[in-house]
MIKOLVO-655609 format. One line per 8 residues: number of its first residue (from 1); their letters; for each residue z, x, y of C-alpha. Coordinates in pm, 1 decimal, always signed. Layout:
N
NUM	A	Z X Y; ... .
This chain:
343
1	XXXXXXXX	-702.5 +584.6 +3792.6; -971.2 +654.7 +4070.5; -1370.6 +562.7 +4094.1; -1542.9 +861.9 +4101.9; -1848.5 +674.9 +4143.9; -1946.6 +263.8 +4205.3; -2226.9 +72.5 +4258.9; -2543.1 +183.2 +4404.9 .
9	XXXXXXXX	-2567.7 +212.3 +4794.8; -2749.4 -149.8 +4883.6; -2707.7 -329.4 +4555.2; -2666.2 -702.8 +4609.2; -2379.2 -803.0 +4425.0; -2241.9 -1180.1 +4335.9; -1908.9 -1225.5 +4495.1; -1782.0 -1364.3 +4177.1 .
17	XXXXXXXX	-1907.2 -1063.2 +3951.9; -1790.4 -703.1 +3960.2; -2052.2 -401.3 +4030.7; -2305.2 -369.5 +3721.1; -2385.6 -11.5 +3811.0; -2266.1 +284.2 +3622.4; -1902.9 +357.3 +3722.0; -1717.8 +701.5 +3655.8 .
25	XXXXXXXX	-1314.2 +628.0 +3609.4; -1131.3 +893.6 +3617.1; -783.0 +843.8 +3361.3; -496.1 +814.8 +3542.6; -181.1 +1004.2 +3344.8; +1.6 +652.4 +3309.5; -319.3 +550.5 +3077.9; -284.0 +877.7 +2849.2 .
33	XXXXXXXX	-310.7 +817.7 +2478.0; -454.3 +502.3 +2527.8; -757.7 +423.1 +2288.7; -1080.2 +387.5 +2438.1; -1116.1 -1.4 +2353.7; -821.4 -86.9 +2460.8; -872.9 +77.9 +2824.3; -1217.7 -38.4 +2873.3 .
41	XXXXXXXX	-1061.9 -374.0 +2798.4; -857.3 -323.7 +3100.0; -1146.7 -201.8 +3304.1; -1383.6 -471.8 +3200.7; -1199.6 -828.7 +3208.0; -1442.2 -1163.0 +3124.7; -1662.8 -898.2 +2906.7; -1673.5 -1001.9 +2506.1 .
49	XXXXXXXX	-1510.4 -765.8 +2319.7; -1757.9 -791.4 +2063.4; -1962.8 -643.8 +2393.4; -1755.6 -359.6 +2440.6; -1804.9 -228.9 +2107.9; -2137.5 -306.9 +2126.1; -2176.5 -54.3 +2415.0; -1917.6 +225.4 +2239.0 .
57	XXXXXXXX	-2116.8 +216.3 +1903.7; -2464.5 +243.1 +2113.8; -2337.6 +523.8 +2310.1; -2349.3 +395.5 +2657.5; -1938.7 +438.4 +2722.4; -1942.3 +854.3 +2763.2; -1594.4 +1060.6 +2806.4; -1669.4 +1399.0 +2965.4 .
65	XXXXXXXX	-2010.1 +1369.0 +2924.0; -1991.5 +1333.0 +2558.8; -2057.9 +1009.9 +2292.7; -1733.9 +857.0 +2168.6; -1569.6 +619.2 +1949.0; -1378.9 +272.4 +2004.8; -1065.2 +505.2 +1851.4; -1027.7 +796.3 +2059.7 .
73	XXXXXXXX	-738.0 +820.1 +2260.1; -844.2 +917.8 +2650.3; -652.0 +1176.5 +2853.5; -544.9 +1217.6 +3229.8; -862.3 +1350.6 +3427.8; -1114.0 +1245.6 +3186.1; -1358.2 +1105.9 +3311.2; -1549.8 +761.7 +3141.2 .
81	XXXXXXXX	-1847.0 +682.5 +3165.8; -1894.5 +266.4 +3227.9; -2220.8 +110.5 +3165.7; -2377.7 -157.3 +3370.9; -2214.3 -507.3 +3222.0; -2180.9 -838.0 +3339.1; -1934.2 -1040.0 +3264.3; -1933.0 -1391.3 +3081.8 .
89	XXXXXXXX	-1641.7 -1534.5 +3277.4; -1376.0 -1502.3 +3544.4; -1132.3 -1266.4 +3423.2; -853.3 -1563.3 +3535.6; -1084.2 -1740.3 +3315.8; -1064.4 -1551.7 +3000.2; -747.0 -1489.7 +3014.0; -636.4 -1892.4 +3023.6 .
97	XXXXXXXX	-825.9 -1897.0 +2719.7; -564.6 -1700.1 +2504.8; -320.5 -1894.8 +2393.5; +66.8 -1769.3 +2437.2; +243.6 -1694.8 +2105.5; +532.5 -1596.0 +1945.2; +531.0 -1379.5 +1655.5; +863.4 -1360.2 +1408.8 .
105	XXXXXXXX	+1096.0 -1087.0 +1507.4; +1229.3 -779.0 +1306.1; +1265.3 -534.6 +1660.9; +1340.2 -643.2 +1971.4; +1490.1 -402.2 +2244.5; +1411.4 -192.2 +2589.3; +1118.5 -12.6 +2484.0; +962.9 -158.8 +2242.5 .
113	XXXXXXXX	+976.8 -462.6 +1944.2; +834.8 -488.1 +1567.7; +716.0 -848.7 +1441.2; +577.9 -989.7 +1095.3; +250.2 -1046.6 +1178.9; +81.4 -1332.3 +963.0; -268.6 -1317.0 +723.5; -554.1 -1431.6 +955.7 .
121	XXXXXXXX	-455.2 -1309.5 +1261.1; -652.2 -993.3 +1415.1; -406.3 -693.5 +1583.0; -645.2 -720.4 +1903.1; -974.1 -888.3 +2021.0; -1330.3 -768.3 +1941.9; -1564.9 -768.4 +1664.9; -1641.1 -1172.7 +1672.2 .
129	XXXXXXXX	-1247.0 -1197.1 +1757.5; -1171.0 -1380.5 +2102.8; -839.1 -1238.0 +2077.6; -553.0 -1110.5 +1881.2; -206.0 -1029.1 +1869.2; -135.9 -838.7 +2176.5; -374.5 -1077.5 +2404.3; -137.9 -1362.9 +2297.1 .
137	XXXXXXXX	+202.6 -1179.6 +2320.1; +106.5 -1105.5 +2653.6; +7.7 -1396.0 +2740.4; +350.0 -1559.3 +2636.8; +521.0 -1250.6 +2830.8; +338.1 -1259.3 +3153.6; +644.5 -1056.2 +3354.7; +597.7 -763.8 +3090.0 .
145	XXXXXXXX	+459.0 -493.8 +3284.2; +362.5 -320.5 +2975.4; +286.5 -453.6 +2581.3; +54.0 -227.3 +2399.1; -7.3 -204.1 +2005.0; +171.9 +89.4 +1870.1; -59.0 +52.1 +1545.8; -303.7 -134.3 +1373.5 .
153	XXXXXXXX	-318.3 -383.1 +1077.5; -610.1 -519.7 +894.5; -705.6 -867.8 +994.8; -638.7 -1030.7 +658.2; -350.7 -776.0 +632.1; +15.7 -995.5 +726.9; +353.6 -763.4 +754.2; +515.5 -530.1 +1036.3 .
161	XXXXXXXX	+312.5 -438.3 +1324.1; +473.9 -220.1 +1659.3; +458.6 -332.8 +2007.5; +545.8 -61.0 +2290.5; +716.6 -190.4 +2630.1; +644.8 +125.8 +2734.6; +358.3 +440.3 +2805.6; +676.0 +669.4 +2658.9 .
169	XXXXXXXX	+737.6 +472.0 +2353.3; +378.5 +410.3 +2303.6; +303.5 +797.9 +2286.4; +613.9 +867.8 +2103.6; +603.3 +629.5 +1850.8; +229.1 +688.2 +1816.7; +309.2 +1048.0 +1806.6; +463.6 +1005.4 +1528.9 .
177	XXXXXXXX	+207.8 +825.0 +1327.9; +19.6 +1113.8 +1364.0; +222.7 +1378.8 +1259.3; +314.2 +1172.5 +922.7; +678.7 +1088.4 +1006.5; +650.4 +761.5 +931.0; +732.3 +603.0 +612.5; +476.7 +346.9 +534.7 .
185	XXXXXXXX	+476.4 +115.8 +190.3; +280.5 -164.4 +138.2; +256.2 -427.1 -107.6; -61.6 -476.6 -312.3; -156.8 -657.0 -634.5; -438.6 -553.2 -743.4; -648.2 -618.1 -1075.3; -632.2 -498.7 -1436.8 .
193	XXXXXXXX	-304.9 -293.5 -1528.7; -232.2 +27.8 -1331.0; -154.4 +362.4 -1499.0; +193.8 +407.0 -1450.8; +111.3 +803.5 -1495.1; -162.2 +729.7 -1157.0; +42.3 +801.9 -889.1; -115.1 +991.4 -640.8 .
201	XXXXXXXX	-466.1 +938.6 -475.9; -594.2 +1220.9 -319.3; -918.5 +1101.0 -222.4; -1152.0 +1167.7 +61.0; -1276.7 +868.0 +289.2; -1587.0 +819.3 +525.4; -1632.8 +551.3 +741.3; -2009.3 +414.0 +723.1 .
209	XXXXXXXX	-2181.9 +104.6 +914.0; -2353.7 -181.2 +694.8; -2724.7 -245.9 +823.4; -2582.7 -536.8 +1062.9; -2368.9 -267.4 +1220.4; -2021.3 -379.2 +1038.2; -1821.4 -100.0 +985.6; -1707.0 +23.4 +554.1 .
217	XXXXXXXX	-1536.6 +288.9 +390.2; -1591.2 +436.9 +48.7; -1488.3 +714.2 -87.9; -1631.5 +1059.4 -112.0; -1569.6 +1439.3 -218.4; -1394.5 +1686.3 -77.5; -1685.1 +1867.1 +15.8; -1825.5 +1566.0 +214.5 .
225	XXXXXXXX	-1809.0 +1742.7 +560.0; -1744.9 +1313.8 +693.1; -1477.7 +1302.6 +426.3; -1123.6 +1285.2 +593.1; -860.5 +1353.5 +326.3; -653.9 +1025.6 +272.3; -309.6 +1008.2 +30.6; -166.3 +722.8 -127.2 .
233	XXXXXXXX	+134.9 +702.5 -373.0; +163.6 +454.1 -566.3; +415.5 +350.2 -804.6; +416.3 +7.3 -1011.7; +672.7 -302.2 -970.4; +529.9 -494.3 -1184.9; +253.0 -563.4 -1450.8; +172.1 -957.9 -1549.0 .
241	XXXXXXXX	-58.8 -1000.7 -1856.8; -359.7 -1157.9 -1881.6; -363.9 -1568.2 -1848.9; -673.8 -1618.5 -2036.3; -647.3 -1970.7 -2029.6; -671.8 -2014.8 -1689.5; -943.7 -1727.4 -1669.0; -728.0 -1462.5 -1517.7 .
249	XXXXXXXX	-684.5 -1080.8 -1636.0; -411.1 -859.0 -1658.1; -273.4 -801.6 -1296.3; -34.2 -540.5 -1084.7; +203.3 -559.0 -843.8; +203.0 -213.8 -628.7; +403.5 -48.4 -382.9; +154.7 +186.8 -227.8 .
257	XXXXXXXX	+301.0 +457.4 +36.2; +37.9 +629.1 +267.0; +22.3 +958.1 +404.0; -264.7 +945.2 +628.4; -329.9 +614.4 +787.1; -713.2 +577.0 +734.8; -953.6 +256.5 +805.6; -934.1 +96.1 +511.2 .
265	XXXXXXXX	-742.8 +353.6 +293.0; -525.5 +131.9 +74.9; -803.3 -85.5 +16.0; -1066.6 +186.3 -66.8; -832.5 +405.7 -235.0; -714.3 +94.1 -529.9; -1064.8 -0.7 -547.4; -1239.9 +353.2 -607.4 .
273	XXXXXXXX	-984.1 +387.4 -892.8; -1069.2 +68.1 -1033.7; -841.9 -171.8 -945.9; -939.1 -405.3 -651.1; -687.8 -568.4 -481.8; -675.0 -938.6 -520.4; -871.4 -1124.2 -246.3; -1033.6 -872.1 -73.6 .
281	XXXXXXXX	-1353.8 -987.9 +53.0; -1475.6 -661.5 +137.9; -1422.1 -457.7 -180.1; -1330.1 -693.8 -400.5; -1458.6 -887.2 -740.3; -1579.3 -1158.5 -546.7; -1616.7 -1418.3 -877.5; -1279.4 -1327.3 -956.7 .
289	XXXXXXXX	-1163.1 -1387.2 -603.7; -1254.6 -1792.5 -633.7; -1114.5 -1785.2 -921.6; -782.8 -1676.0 -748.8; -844.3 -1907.8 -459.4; -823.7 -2227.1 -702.2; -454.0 -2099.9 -830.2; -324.0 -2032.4 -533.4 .
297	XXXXXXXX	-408.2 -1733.1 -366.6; -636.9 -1768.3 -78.3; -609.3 -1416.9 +86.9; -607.6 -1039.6 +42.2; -256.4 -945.7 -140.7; -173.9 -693.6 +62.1; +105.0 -670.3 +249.8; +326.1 -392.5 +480.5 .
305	XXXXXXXX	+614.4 -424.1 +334.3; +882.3 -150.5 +461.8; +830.2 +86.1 +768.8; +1068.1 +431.3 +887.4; +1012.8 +539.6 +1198.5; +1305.1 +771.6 +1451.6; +1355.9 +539.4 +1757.5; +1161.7 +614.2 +2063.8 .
313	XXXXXXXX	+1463.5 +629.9 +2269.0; +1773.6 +695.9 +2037.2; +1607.2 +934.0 +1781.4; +1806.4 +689.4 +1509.9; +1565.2 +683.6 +1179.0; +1542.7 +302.0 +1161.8; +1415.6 +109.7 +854.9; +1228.3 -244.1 +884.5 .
321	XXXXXXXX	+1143.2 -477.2 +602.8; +966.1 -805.1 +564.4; +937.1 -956.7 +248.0; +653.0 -1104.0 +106.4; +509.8 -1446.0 +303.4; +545.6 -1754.8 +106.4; +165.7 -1774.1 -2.9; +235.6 -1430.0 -175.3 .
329	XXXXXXXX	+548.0 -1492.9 -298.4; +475.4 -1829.0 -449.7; +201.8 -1700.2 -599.6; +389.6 -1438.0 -806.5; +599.2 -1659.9 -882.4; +380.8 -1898.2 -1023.8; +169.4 -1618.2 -1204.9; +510.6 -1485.5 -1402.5 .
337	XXXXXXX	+585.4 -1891.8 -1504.2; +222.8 -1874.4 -1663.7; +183.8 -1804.7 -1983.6; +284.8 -1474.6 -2137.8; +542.8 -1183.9 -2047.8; +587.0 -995.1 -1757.6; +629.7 -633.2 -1834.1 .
């Protein structure tokens, strides 16, 4: 990494505050593949994340000239474009702030390590989030030299999540993401009884901002030129009836594979067909989703459940699993005591 350009010849500047003129950083090839958010986040320590997007979405971070997203992965000798910012604390400062944790293991080696990540907990900092996963794994490693997220997770999302050690894991591993040779199955239960014959979605997604600048999905056609095609297979484990009597319908419990890893595309994809998943707050039947809350279930059912991915540094095909977390669990199992069969 090199400044191309800093501050303005003259400017006064607070000892305790780093230059708030535009800055040109040219990526250095150890930073390759690196998403934008995650290497301004580097660049700008003590400055809210919630700030940094803030800036991306409003078009004031430029690469090559050119607006950009929060997602986009930079390249060696592009150059970025850093607005003015200020930041809120000492970087030493924010960075006492995270807390060190440990997640549970299911990986842990030379080059890189999967965990179970819990409901609740966000992959990374930003939008209203202090701080996530990685901030607090590296926190509790402070000698790792490198810990970057392989992938992401939904917030409310809890199940295996990948953490490189290393740049060549990271770009392998992410490589592979890309070029679908992964194998990817979550666990959803969503409402009303799915169509055992349904077991392919095929369905277009575009990505669209709420008036308070929150970010949605929904899905579209395949001649929306915004659309990005987005597969799911799904195939039923199990259907639970109706419990009338305590004001529940007819319910399923999915395993849902995905071909393209979209925002949202699980979610989106089970809703669009008609079948929300139980507890989303975002696409979900909202009256139904209290109603869910009081028996038990308190958070989106959705869960990822198995993961295949070749080894960064073997080439071995490995195969991770975590089982459901005891809030899901006990809930199914307290839905197929109710009342009625379970097909």
């Amino acid at each position: 990494m090199k400044h191309i350009i800093g501050g303005k010849p003259g400017e006064p500047r607070s000892p305790q505050a780093p230059p708030v003129a535009v800055r040109l950083v040219e990526v250095h090839p150890d930073d390759a593949g690196q998403r934008l958010d995650n290497f301004l986040m580097r660049h700008l320590k003590g400055v809210p994340k919630t700030h940094i997007y803030r800036i991306i979405r409003q078009g004031e971070v430029r690469i090559n000239k050119g607006r950009t997203t929060a997602d986009t992965r930079v390249q060696p000798g592009d150059v970025v474009r850093i607005p003015p910012v200020r930041v809120a604390a000492k970087p030493e400062e924010a960075e006492r702030a995270v807390p060190a944790r440990e997640f549970p293991l299911l990986l842990d080696d030379d080059v890189m390590l999967a965990i179970n990540k819990p409901a609740g907990v966000a992959v990374h900092g930003g939008s209203g989030v202090s701080f996530g996963v990685i901030e607090q794994l590296r926190r509790a490693h402070p000698d790792a030299r490198f810990l970057e997220l392989v992938h992401r997770l939904d917030r409310e999302t809890s199940g295996i999540l990948l953490v490189a050690k290393k740049r060549s894991a990271l770009t392998h591993l992410q490589d592979q993401f890309r070029e679908r040779e992964t194998g990817k199955t979550y666990l959803a239960l969503v409402i009303g009884e799915w169509p055992a014959n349904k077991k392919v979605i095929d369905t277009p997604l575009r990505k669209y901002l709420l008036p308070d600048g929150e970010r949605r999905v929904r899905a579209t056609t395949a001649d929306d030129p915004e659309g990005m095609r987005s597969v799911s297979l799904v195939k039923v484990q199990k259907v639970f009836a109706a419990r009338h009597q305590l004001g529940l319908p007819a319910m399923s419990l999915l395993e849902v594979t995905i071909k393209t890893g979209r925002t949202h595309q699980i979610r989106v994809h089970l809703a669009s067909s008609g079948h929300a998943i139980a507890g989303d707050e975002k696409y979900g039947d909202f009256d139904l989703n209290k109603r869910l809350a009081k028996h038990g279930l308190k958070r989106m059912f959705l869960h990822a459940w198995r993961l295949q991915f070749n080894h960064p540094q073997t080439a071995e095909r490995v195969q991770l699993g975590a089982e459901l977390p005891a809030e899901l669990a006990d809930f199914v199992a307290a839905v197929s005591a109710a009342d009625g069969p379970v097909l």
